[in-house]
N, CA, C and O atoms as a GROMACS GRO file, in nm:
protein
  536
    1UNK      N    1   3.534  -0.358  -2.758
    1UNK     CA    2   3.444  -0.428  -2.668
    1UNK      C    3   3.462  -0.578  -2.690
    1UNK      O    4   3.467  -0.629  -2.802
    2UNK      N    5   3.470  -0.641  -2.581
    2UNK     CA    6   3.491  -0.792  -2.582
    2UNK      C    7   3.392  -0.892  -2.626
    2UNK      O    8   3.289  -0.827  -2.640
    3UNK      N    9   3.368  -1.015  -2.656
    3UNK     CA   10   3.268  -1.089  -2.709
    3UNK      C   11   3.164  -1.095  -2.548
    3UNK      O   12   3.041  -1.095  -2.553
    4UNK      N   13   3.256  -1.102  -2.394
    4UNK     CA   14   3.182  -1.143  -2.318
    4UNK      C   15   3.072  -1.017  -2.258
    4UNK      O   16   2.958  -1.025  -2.214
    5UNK      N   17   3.167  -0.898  -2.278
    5UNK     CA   18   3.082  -0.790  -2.294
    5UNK      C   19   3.000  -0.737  -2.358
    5UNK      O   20   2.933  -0.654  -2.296
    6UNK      N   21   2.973  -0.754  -2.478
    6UNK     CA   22   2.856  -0.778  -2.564
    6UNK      C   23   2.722  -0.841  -2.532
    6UNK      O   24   2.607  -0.797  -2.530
    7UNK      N   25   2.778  -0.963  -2.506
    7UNK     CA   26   2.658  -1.062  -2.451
    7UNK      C   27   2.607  -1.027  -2.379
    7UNK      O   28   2.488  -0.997  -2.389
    8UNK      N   29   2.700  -1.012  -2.237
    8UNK     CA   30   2.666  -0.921  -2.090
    8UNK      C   31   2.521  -0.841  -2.156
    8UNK      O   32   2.404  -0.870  -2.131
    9UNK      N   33   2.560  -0.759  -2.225
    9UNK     CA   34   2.520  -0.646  -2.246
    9UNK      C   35   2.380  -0.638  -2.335
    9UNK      O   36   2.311  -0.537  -2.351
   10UNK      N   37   2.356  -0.766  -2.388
   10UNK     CA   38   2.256  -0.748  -2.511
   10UNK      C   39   2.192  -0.883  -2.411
   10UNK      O   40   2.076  -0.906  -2.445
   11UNK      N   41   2.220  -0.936  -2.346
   11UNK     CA   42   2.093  -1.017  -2.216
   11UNK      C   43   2.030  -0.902  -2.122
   11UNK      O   44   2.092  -0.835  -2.040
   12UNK      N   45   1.878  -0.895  -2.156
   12UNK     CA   46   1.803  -0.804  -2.048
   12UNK      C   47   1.821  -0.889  -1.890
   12UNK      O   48   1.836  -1.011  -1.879
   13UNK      N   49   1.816  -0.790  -1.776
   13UNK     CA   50   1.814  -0.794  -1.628
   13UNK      C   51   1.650  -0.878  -1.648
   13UNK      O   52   1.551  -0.838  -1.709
   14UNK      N   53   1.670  -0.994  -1.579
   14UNK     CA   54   1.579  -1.094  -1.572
   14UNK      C   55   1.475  -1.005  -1.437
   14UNK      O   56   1.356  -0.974  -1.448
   15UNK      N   57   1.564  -0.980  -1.322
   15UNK     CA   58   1.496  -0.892  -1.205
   15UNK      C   59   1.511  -0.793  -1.208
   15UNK      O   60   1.626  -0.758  -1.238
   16UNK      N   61   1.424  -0.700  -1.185
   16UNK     CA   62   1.443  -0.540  -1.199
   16UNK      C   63   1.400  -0.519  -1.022
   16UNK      O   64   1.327  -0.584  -0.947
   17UNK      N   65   1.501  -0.372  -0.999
   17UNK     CA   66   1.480  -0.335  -0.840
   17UNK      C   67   1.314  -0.328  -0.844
   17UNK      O   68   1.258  -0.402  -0.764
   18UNK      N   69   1.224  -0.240  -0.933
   18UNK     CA   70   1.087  -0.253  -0.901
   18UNK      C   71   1.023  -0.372  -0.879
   18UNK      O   72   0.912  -0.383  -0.828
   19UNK      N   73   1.125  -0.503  -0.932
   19UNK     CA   74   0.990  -0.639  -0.959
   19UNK      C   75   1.037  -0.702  -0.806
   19UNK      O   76   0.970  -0.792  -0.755
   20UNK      N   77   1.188  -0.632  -0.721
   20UNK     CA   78   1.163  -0.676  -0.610
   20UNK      C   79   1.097  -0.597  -0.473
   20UNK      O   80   1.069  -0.642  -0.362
   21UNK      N   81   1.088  -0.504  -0.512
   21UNK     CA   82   0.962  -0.382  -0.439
   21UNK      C   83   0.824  -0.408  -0.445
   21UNK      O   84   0.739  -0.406  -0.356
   22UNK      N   85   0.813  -0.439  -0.596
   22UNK     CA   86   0.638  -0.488  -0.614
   22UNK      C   87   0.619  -0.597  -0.513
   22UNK      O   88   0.528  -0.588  -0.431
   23UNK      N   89   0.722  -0.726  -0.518
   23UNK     CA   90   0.691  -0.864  -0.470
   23UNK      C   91   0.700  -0.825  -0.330
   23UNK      O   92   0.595  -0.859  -0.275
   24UNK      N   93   0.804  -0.752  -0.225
   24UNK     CA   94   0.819  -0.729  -0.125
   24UNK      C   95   0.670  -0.661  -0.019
   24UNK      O   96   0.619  -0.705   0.085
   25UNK      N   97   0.638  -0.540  -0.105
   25UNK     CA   98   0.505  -0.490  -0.071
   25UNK      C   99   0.362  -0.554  -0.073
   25UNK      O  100   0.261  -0.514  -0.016
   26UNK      N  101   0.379  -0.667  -0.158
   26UNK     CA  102   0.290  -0.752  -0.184
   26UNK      C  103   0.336  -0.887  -0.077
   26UNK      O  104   0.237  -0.945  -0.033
   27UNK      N  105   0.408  -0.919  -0.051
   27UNK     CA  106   0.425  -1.051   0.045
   27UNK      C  107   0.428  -0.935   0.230
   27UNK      O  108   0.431  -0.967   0.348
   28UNK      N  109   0.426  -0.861   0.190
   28UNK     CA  110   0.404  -0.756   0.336
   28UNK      C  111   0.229  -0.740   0.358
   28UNK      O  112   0.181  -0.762   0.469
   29UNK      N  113   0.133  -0.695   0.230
   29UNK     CA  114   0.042  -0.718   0.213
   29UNK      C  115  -0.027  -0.840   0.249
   29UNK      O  116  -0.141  -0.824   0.291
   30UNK      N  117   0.017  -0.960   0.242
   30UNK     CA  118  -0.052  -1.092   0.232
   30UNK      C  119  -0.052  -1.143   0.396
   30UNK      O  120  -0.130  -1.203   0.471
   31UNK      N  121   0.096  -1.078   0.407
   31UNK     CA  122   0.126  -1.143   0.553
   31UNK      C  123   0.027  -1.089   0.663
   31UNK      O  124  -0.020  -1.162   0.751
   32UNK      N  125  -0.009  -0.916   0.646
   32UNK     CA  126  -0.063  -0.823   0.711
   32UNK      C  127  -0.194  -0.912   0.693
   32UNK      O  128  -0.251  -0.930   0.800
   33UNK      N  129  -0.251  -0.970   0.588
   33UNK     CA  130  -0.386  -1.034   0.620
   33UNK      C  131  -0.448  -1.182   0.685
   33UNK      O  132  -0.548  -1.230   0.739
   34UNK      N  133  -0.275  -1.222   0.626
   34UNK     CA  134  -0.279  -1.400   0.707
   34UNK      C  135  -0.271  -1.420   0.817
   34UNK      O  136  -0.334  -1.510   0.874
   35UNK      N  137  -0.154  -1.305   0.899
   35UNK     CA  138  -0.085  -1.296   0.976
   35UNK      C  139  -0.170  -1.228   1.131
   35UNK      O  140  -0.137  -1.242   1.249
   36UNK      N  141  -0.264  -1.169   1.082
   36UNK     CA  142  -0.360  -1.118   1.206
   36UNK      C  143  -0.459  -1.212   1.231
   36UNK      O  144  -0.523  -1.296   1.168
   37UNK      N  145  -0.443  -1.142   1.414
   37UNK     CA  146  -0.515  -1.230   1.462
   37UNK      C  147  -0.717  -1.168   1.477
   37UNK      O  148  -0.813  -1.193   1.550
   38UNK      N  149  -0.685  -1.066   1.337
   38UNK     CA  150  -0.801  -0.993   1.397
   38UNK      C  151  -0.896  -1.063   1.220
   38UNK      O  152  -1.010  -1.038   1.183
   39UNK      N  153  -0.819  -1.125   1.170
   39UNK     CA  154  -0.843  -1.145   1.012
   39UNK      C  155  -0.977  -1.244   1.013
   39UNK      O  156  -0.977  -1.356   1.064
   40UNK      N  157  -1.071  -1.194   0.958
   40UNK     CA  158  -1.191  -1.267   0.935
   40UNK      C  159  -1.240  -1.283   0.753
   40UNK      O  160  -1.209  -1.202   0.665
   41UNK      N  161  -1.294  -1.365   0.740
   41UNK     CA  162  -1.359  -1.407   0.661
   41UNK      C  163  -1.463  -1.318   0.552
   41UNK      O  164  -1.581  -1.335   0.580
   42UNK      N  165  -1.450  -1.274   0.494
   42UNK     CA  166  -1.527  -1.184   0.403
   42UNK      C  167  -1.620  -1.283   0.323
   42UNK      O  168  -1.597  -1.388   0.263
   43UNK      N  169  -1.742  -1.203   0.348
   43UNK     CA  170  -1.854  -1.308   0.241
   43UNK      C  171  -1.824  -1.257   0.148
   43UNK      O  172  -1.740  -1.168   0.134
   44UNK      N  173  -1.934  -1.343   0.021
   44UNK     CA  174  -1.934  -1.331  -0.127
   44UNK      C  175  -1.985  -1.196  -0.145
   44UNK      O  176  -1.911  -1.168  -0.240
   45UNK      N  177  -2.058  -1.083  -0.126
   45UNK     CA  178  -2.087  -1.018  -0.160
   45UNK      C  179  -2.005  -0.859  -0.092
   45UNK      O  180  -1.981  -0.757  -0.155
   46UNK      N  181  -1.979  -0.889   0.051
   46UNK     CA  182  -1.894  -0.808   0.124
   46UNK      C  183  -1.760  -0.779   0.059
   46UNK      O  184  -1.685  -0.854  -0.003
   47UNK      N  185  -1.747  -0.612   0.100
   47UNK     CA  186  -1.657  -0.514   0.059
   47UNK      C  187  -1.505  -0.511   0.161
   47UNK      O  188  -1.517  -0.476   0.279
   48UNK      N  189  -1.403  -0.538   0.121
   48UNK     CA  190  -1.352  -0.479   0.258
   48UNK      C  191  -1.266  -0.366   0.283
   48UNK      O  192  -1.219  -0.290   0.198
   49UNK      N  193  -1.252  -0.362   0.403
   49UNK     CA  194  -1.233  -0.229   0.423
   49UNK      C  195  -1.071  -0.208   0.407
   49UNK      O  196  -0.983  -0.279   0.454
   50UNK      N  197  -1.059  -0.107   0.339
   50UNK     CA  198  -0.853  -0.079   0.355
   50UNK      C  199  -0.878   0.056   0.342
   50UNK      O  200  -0.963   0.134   0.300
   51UNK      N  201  -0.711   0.049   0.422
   51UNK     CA  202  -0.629   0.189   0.419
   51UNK      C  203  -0.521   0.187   0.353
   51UNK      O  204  -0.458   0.093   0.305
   52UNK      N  205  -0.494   0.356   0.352
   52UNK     CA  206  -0.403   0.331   0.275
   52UNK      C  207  -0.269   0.392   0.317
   52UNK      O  208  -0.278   0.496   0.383
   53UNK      N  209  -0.162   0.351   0.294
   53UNK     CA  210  -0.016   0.430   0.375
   53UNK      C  211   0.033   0.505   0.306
   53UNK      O  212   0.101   0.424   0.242
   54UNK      N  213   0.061   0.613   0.256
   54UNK     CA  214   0.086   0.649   0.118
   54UNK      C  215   0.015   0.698   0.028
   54UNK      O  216  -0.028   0.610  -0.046
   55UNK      N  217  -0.029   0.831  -0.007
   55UNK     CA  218  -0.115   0.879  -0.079
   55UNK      C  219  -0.058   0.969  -0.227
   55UNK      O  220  -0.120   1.010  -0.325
   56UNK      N  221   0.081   0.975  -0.191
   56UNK     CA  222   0.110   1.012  -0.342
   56UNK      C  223   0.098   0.984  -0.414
   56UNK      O  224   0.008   0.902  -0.400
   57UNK      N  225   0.139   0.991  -0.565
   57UNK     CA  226   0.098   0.932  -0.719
   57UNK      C  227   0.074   0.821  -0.721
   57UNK      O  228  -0.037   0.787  -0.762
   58UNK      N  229   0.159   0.732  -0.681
   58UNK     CA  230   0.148   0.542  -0.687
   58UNK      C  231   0.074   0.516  -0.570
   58UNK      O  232   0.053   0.396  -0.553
   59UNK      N  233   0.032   0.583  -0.493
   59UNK     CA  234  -0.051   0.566  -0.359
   59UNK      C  235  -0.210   0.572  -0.442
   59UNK      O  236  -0.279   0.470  -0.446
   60UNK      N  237  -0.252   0.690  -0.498
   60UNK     CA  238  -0.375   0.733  -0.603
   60UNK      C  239  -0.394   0.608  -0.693
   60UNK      O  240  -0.484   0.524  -0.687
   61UNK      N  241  -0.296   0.613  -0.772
   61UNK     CA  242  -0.330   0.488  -0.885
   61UNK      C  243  -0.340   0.388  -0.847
   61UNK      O  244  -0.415   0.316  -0.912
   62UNK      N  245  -0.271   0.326  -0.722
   62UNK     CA  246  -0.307   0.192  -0.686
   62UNK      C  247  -0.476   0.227  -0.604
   62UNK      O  248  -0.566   0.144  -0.613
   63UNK      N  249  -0.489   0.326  -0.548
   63UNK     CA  250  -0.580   0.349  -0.480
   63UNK      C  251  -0.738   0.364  -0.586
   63UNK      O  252  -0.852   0.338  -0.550
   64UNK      N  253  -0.699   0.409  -0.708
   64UNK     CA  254  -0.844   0.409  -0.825
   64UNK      C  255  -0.820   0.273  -0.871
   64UNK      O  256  -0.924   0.233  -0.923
   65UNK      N  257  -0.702   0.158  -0.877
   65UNK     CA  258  -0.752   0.037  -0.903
   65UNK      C  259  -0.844  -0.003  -0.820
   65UNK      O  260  -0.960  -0.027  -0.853
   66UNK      N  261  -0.797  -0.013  -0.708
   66UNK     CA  262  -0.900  -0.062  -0.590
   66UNK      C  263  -1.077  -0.040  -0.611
   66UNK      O  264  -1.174  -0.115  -0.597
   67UNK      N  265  -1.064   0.064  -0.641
   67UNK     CA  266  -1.187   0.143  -0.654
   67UNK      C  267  -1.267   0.100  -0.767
   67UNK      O  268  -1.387   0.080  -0.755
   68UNK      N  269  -1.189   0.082  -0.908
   68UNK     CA  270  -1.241   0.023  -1.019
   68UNK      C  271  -1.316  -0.137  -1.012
   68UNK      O  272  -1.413  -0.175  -1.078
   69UNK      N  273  -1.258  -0.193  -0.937
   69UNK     CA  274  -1.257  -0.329  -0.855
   69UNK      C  275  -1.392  -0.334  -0.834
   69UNK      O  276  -1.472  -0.409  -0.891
   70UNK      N  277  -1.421  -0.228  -0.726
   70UNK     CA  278  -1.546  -0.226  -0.690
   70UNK      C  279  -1.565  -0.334  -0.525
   70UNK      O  280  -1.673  -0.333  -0.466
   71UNK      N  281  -1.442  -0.420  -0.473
   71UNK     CA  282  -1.519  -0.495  -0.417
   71UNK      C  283  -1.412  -0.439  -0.301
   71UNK      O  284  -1.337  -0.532  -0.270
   72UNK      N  285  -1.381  -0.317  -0.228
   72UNK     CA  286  -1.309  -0.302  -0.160
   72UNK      C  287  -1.387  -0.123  -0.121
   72UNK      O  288  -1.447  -0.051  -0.200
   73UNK      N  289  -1.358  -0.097   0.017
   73UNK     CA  290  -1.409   0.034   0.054
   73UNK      C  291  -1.264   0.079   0.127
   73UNK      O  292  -1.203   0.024   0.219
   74UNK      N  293  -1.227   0.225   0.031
   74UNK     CA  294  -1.137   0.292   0.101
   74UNK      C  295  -1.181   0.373   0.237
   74UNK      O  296  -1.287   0.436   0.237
   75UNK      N  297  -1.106   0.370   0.340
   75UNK     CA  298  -1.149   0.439   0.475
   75UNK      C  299  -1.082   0.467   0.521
   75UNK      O  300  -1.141   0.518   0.616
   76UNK      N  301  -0.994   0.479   0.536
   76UNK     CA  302  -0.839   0.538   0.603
   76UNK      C  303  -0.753   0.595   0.497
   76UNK      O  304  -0.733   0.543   0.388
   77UNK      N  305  -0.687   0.751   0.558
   77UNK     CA  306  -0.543   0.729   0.447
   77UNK      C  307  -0.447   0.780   0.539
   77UNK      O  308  -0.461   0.829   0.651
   78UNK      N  309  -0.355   0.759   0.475
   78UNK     CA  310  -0.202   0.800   0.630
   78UNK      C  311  -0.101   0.827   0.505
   78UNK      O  312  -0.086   0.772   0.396
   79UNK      N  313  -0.025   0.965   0.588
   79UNK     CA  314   0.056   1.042   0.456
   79UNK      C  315   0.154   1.141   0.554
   79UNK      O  316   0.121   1.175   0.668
   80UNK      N  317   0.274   1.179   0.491
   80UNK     CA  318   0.334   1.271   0.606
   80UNK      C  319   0.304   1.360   0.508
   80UNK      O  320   0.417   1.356   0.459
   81UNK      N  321   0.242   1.446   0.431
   81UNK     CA  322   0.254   1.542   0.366
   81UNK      C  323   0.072   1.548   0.376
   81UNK      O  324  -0.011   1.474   0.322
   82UNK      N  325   0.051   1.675   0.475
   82UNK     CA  326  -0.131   1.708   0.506
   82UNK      C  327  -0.165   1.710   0.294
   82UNK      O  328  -0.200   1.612   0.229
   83UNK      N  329  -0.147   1.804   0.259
   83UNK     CA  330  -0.189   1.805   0.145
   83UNK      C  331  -0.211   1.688   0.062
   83UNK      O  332  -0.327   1.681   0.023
   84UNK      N  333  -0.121   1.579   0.016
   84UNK     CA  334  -0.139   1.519  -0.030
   84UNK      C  335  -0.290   1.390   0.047
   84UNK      O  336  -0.373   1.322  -0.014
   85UNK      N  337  -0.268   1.404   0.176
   85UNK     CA  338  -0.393   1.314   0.229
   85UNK      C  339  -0.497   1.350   0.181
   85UNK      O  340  -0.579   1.277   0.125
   86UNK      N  341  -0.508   1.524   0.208
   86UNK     CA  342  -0.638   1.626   0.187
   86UNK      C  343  -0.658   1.585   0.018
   86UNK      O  344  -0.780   1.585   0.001
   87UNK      N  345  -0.601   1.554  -0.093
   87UNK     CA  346  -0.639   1.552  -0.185
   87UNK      C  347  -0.665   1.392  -0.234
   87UNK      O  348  -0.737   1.365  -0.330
   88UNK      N  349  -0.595   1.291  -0.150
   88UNK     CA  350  -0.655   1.158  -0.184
   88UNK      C  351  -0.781   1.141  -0.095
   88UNK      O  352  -0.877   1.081  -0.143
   89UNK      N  353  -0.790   1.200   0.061
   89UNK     CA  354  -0.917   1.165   0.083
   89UNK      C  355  -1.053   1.218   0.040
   89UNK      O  356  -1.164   1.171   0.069
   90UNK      N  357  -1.012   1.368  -0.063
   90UNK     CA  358  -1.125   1.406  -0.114
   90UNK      C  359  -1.195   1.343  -0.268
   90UNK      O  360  -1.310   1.354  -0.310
   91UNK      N  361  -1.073   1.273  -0.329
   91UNK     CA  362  -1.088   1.179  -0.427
   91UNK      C  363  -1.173   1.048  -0.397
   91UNK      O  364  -1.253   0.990  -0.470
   92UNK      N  365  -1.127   1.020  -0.258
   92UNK     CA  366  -1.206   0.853  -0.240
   92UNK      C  367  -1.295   0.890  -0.117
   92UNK      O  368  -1.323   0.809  -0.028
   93UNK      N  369  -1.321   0.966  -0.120
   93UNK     CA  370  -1.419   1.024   0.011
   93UNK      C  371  -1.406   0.986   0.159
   93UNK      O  372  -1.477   0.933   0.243
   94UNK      N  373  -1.310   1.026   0.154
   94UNK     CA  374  -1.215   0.956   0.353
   94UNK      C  375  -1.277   1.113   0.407
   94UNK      O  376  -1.261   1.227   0.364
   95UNK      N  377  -1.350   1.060   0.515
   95UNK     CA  378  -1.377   1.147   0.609
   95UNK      C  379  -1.220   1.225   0.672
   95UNK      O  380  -1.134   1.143   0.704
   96UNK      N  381  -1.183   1.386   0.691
   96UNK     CA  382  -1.123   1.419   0.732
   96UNK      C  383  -1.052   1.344   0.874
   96UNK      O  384  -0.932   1.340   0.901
   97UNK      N  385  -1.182   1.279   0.965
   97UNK     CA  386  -1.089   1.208   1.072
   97UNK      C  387  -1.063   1.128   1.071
   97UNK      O  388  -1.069   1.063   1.175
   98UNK      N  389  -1.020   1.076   0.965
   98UNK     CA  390  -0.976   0.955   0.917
   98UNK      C  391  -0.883   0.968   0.832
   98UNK      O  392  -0.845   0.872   0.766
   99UNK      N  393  -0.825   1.105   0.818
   99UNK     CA  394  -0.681   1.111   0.750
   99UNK      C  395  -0.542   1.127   0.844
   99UNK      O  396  -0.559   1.191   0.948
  100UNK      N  397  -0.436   1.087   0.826
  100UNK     CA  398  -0.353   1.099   0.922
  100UNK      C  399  -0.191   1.134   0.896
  100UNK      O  400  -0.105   1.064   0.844
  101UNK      N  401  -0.182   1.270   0.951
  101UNK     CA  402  -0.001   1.256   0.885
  101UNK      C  403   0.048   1.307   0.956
  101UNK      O  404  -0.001   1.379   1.043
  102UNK      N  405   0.156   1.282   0.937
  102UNK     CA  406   0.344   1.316   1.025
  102UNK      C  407   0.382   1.118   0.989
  102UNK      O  408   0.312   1.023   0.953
  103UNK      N  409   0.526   1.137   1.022
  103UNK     CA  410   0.592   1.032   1.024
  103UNK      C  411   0.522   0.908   1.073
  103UNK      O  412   0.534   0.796   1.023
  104UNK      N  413   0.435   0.945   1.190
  104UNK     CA  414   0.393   0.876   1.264
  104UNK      C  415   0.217   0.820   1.282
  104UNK      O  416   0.146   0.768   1.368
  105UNK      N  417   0.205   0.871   1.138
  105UNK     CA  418   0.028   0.854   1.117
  105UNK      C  419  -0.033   0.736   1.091
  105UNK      O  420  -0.140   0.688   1.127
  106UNK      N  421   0.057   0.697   1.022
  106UNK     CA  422   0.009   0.532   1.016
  106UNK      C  423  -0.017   0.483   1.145
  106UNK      O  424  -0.133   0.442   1.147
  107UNK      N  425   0.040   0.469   1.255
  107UNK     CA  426  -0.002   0.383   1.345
  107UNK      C  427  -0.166   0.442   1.386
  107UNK      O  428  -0.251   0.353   1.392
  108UNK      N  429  -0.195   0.528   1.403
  108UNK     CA  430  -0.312   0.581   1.432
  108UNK      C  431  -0.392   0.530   1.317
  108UNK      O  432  -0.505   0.491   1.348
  109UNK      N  433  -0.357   0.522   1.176
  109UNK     CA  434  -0.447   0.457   1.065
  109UNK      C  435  -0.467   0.300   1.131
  109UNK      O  436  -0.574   0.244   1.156
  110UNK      N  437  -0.353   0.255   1.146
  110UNK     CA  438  -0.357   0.065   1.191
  110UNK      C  439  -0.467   0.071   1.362
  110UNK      O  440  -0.499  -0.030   1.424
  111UNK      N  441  -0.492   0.173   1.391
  111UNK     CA  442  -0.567   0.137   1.551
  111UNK      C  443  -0.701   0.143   1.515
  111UNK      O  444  -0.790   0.168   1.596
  112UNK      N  445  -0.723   0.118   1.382
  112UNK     CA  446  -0.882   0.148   1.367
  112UNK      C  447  -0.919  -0.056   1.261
  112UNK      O  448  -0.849  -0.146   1.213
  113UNK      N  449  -1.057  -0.028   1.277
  113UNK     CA  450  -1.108  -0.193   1.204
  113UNK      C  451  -1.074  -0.180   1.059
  113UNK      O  452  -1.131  -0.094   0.993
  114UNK      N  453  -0.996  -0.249   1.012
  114UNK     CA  454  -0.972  -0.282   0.909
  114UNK      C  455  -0.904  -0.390   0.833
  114UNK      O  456  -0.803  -0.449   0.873
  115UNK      N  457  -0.964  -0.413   0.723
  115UNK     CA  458  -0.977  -0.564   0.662
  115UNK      C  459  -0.824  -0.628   0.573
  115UNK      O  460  -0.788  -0.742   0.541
  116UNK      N  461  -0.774  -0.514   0.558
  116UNK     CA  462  -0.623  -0.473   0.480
  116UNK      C  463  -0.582  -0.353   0.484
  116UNK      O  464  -0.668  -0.269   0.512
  117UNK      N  465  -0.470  -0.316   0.464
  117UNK     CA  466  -0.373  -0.214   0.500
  117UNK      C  467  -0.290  -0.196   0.340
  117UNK      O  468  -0.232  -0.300   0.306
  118UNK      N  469  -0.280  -0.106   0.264
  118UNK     CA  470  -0.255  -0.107   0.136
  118UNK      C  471  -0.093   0.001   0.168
  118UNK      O  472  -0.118   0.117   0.200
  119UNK      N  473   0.035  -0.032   0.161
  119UNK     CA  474   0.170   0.098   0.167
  119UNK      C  475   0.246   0.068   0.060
  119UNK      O  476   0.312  -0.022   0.008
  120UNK      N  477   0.194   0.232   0.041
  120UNK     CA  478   0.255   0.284  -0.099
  120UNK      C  479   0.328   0.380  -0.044
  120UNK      O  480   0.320   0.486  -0.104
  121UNK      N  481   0.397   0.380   0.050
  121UNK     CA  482   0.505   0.463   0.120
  121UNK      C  483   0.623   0.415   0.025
  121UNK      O  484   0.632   0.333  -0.066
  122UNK      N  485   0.759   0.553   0.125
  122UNK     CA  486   0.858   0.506  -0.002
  122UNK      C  487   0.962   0.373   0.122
  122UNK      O  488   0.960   0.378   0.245
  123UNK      N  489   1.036   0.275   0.042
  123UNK     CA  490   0.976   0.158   0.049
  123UNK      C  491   1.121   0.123   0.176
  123UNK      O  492   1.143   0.012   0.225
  124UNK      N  493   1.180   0.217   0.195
  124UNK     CA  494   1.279   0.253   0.298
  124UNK      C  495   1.178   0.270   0.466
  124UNK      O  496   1.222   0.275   0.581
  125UNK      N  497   1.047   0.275   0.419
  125UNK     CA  498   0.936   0.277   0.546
  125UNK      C  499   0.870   0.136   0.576
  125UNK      O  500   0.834   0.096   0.687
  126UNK      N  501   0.863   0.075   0.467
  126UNK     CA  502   0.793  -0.069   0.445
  126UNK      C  503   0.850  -0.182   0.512
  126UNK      O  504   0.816  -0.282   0.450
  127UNK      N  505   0.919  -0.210   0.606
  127UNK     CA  506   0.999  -0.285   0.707
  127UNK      C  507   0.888  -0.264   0.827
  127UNK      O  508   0.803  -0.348   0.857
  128UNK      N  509   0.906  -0.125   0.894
  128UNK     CA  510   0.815  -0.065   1.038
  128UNK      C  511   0.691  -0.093   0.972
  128UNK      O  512   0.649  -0.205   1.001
  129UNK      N  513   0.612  -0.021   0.886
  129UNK     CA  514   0.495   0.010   0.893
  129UNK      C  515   0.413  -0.171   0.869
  129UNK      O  516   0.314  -0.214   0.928
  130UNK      N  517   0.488  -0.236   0.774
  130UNK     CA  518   0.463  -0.380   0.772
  130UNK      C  519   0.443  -0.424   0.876
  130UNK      O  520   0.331  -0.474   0.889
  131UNK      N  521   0.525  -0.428   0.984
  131UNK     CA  522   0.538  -0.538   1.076
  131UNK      C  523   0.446  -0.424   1.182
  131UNK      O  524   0.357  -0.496   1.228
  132UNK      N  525   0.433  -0.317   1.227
  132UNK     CA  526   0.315  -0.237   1.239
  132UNK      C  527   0.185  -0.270   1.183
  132UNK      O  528   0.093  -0.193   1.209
  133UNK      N  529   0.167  -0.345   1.130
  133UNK     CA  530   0.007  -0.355   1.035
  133UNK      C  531   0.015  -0.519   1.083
  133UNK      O  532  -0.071  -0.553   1.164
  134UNK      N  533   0.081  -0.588   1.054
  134UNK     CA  534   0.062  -0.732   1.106
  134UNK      C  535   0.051  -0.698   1.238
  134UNK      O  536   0.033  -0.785   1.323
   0.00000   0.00000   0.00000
């Protein structure tokens, strides 16, 4: 093994593919709230309202941060897999008509009032459903 390969090799990856997924979903997030023309002002004490795109594992855990928070009300969830909706909206108490799946559920989640839009889809979806939510 060479001296330059060594080095190569013993310097950690400064960017990891997740730290550009996290930042991507999160500047999709920000935009979805700056970016509407429906975006209002939340008082000091007001909750707001989100959905969520994505209800699998990382969909849940980001979804009980929220919740731990305390200053946010889940109300929507959108999922192509019925089961997995049926078991996040019985966790955060989403009224059945307010769960939504096939490929195409999210948009029916985005036609309703809401304050943010939370996608924890897999991230090959996060292009449409982004620019769908803005």
């Amino acid at each position: 093994m060479s001296d330059r390969s060594a080095t190569t090799a013993a310097r950690p990856s400064r960017v990891t593919r997740r730290d550009v997924i996290l930042g991507a979903g999160a500047a999709a997030l920000s935009l979805s709230l700056a970016g509407s023309g429906a975006a209002r002002a939340a008082g000091a004490n007001e909750k707001l309202d989100i959905g969520f795109i994505g209800c699998g594992g990382r969909g849940s855990w980001i979804a009980d941060l929220f919740r731990k928070h305390g200053g946010y009300n889940i109300v929507a969830a959108a999922d192509y897999f019925q089961d997995r909706v049926d078991a996040f909206g019985q966790e955060f108490a989403i009224p059945a008509n307010r769960r939504y799946t096939t490929l195409s559920g999210y948009r029916r989640l985005l036609e309703q009032k809401l304050d943010a839009v939370v996608i924890e889809s897999p991230p090959y979806f996060h292009p449409e459903q982004a620019a769908a939510g803005i």
